[in-house]
Legacy VTK file of the C-alpha trace (Angstrom):
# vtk DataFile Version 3.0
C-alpha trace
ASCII
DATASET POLYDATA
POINTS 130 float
7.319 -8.741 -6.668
7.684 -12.076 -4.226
7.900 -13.945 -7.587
11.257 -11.405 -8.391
12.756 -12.422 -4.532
11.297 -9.688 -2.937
10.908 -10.156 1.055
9.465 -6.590 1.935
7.434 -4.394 0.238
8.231 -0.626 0.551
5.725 2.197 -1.004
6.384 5.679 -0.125
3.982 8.390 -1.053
3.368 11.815 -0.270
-0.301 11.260 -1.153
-3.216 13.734 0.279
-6.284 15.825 -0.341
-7.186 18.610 -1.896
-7.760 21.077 0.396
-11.413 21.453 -0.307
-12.634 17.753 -1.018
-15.332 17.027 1.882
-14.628 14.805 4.451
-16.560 12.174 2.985
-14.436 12.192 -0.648
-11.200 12.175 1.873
-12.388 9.359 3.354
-13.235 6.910 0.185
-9.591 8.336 -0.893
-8.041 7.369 1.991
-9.530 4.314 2.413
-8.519 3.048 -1.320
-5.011 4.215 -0.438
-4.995 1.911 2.374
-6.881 -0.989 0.638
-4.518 -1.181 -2.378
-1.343 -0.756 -0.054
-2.799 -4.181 2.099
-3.924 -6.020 -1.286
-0.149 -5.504 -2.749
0.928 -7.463 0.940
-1.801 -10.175 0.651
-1.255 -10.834 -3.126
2.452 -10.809 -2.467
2.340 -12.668 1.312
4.886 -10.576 1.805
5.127 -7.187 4.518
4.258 -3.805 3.246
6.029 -0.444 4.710
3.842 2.155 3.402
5.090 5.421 4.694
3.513 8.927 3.684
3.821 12.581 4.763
1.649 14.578 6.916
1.244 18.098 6.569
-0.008 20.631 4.394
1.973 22.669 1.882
0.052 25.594 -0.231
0.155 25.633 -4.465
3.006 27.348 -5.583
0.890 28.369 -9.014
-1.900 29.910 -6.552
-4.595 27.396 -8.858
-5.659 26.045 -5.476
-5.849 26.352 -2.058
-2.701 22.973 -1.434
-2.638 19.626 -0.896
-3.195 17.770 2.882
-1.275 15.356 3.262
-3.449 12.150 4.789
-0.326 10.573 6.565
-1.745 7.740 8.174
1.278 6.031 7.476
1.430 1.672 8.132
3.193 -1.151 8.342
1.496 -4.928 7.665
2.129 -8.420 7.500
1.851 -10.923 4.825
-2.085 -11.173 5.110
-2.581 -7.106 5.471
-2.359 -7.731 9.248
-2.258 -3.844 10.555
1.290 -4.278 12.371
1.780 -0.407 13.232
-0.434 3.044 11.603
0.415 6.420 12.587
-2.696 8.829 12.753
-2.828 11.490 10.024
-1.148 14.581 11.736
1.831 13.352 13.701
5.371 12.986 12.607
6.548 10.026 13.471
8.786 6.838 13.319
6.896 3.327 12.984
9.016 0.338 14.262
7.831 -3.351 14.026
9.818 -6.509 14.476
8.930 -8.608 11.066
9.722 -12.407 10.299
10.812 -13.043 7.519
10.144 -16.691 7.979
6.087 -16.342 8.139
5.944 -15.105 4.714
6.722 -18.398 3.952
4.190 -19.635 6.282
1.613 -18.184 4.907
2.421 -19.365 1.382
1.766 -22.776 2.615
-1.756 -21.693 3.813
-2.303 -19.454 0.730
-0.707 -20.944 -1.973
-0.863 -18.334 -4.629
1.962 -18.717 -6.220
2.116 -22.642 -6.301
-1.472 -22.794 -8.206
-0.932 -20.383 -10.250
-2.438 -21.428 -13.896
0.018 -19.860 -15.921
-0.907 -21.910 -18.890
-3.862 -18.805 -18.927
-1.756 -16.138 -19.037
-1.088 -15.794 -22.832
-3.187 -13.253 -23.369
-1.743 -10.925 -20.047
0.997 -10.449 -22.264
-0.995 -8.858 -25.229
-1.619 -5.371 -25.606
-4.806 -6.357 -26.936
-6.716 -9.801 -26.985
-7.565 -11.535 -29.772
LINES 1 131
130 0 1 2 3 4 5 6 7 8 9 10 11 12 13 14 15 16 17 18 19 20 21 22 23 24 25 26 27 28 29 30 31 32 33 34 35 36 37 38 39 40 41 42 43 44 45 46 47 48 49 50 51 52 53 54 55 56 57 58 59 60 61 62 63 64 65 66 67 68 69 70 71 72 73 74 75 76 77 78 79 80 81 82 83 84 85 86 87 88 89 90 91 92 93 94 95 96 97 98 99 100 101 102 103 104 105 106 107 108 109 110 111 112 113 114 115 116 117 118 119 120 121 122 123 124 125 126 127 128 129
């Protein structure tokens, strides 16, 4: 997305449990959620908003008992940096001050985009390799 002139990453999601997974299956879910939200920041150096709901609201086909919503919602900087995270029951606004300017900052130190070997990427572009 940087490589498109993005300077902020924004990935909303209303993203949650079922109600009966056991608190250890909500917490590898969770934790992915969060992992993958931080990786698209790092791999972009850019910020990440990543807001999501909190809650519960019951299945309107009656198949299952709903869906809990795991808020923890979060904003981070260019390396993944935890800047602001909500808990996971609370409605609430997150507000962070972010420069714009240390993106570029840390493309100097991590220079992802500068190396990149793009001379290897033939077969990215393949639905199947040869």
């Amino acid at each position: 997305m940087a490589l498109a002139g993005a300077e902020i990453l924004i990935y909303p999601t209303a993203i949650g449990w079922d109600t009966t997974d056991d608190p250890a299956e909500q917490a590898r879910q969770l934790e992915a959620w969060v992992t993958v939200q931080r990786g698209h920041a790092v791999a972009n150096n850019l910020p990440v908003v990543a807001p999501n709901r909190v809650g519960t609201e019951p299945d309107p086909s009656g198949q299952s008992s709903g869906i809990h919503f795991w808020g923890n919602s979060f904003i981070c900087g260019p390396q993944g940096e935890f800047l602001a995270r909500a808990d996971d029951t609370t409605e609430c606004i997150l507000s962070v001050t972010i420069d714009r300017r240390r993106s570029e900052s840390i493309r100097r130190i991590w220079p992802y985009f500068r190396d990149r070997r793009i001379d290897a990427y033939g077969d990215i572009l393949k639905r199947v390799r040869d």
